[in-house]
N, C-alpha and C positions, 0 to 999 in steps of 0.2 A: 589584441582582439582576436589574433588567430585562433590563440589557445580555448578562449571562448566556445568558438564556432565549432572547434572541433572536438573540443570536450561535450556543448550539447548534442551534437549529431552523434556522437557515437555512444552518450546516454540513452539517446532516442533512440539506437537499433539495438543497444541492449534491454531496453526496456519492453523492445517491441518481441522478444522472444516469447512466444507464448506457451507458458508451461505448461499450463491447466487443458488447453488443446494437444498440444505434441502429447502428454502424459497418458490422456485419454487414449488417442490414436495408437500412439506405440506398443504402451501394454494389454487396450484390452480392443485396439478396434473400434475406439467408439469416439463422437465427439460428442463433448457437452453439451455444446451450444445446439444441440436438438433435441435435451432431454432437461428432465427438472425446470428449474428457471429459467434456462439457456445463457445463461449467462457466462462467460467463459475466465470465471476466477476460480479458486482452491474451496468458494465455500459448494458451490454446484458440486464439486467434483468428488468433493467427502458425500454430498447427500446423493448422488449418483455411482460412483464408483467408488465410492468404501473408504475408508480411515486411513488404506496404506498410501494407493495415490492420492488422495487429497494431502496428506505429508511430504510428499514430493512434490504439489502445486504448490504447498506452500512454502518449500525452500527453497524453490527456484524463484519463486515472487518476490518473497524477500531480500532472494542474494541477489537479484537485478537493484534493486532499490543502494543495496551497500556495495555492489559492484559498483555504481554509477556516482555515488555520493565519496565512498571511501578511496577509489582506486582511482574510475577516468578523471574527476575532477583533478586528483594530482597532477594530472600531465601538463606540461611548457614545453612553446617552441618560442615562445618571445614572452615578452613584457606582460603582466595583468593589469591595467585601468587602475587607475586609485579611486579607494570610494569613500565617502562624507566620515568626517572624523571619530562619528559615532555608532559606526558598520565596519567590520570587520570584513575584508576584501574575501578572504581565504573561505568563512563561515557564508558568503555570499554565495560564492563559485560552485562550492558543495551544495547548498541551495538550488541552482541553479541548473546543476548536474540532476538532483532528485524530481524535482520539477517535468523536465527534460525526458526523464526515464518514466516518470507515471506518466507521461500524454503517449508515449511510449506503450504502455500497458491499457491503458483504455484505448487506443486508437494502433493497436500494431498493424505496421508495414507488411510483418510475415502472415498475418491471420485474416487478409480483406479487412481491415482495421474496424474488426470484432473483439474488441478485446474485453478486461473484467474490470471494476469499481476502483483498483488500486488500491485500497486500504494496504494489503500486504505490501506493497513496494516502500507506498509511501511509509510505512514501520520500519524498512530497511533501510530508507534514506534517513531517518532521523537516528536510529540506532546506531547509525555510524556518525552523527552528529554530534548526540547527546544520549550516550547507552543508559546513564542514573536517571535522566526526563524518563525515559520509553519505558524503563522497567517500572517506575510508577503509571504511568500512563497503562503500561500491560494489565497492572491491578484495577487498576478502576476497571479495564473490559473485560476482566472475569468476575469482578464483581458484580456488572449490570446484567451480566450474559447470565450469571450463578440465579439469581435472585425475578430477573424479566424472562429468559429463554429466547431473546428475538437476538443473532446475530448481529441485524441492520443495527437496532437501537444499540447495543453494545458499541458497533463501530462507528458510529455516528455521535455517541460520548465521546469515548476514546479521543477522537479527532478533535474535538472538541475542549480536550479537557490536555493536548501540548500544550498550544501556546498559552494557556490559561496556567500552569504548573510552569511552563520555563517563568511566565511573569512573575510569580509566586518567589519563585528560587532566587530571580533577580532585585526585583526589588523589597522584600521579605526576609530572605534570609542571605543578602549580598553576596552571590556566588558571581563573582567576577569574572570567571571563565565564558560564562557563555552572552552570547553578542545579541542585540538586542534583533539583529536579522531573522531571529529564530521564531520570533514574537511574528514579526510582519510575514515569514512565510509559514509558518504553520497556522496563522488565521488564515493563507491563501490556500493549503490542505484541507485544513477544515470545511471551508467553502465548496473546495473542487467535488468533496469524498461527498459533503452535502447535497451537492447540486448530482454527483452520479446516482445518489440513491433516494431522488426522489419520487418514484414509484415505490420505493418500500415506505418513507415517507406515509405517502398516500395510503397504502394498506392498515400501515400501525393505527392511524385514523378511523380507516373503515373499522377495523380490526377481523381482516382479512391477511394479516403476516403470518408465514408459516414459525412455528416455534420449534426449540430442539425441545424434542421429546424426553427424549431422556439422554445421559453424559456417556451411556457406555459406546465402546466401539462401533461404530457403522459399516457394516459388510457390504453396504452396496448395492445396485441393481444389478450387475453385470451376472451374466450368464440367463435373467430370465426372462421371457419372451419380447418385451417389451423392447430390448435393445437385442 
């Protein structure tokens, strides 16, 4: 049980790193969460501070998510708990690490626990679960993203459309590697990613969501008046 305890705590201060803030601050002086959305994830950051930081909010989101899923979950100082004959203990634990690291990212320690939606992490946690799941999963959200333009709706499929794809793999096309835990927490992803982005929700309704405009590079606001 130690291992546990001390594998989610230190998910949860890895997860509480906040890139999207530090990123702003460091390179250009500015925090997010006062401009655009305010929201303080990677997609603010691209529509506020340009394509190159928002590329860096994004591999720091993500590498928190496979930091905490790939690496602290491996650590032992005792014994791991057994679990029900039809869960996979180890596929748990990693679960449970990614978990861990997104309440981490929407609620960080280091940020006044301002943090952003988690999709990014939660991609990171599962990429190191099930990299063949997420690279389809990736497709569907360029697909919806290609075709809709709304970010939200795209990650809000996306989430929607793991555990619905590992079910597929498992009982469809019997890939016996992966553990049916993945089913029961990527419906609890999907939930969480749902439940964070229920004001965009509500706009797609209104049809008040902002859309991307167009795919090319984003320069950003930085340098003019406004920040």
């Amino acid at each position: 049980m130690s291992s546990i305890i001390l594998i989610l705590v230190l998910s949860y201060l890895a997860g509480s790193i906040p890139g999207s803030v530090w990123t702003g601050q460091l390179l250009y002086g500015v925090d997010v969460r006062k401009h655009g959305s305010r929201n303080a994830g990677a997609t603010n950051v691209f529509r506020v501070l340009g394509w190159k930081a928002g590329v860096v909010s994004t591999v720091i989101d993500v590498g928190k998510g496979v930091l905490a899923a790939g690496v602290i979950a491996t650590i032992r100082i005792d014994e791991l708990p057994t679990a029900p004959a039809f869960l996979q203990v180890e596929s748990v634990i990693c679960l449970l690490a990614g978990i861990s690291a997104i309440v981490g990212h929407m609620f960080p320690v280091w940020a006044r626990f301002q943090g952003g939606k988690g999709v990014n992490t939660a991609a990171g946690v599962l990429f190191a679960i099930t990299p063949k799941t997420m690279w389809i999963v990736i497709g569907v959200f360029a697909l919806v993203l290609f075709v809709s333009r709304y970010v939200s709706l795209a990650s809000m499929i996306a989430a929607i459309m793991f555990p619905a794809t590992v079910a597929i793999r498992m009982f469809v096309f019997d890939i016996e590697a992966l553990d049916r835990s993945l089913i029961l927490f990527g419906s609890f992803f999907a939930i969480a990613i749902l439940y964070a982005h229920r004001s965009n929700i509500q706009r797609l309704i209104s049809g008040t969501e902002n859309q991307v405009r167009h795919f090319r590079l984003a320069h950003g606001m930085r340098g003019r008046n406004e920040i």
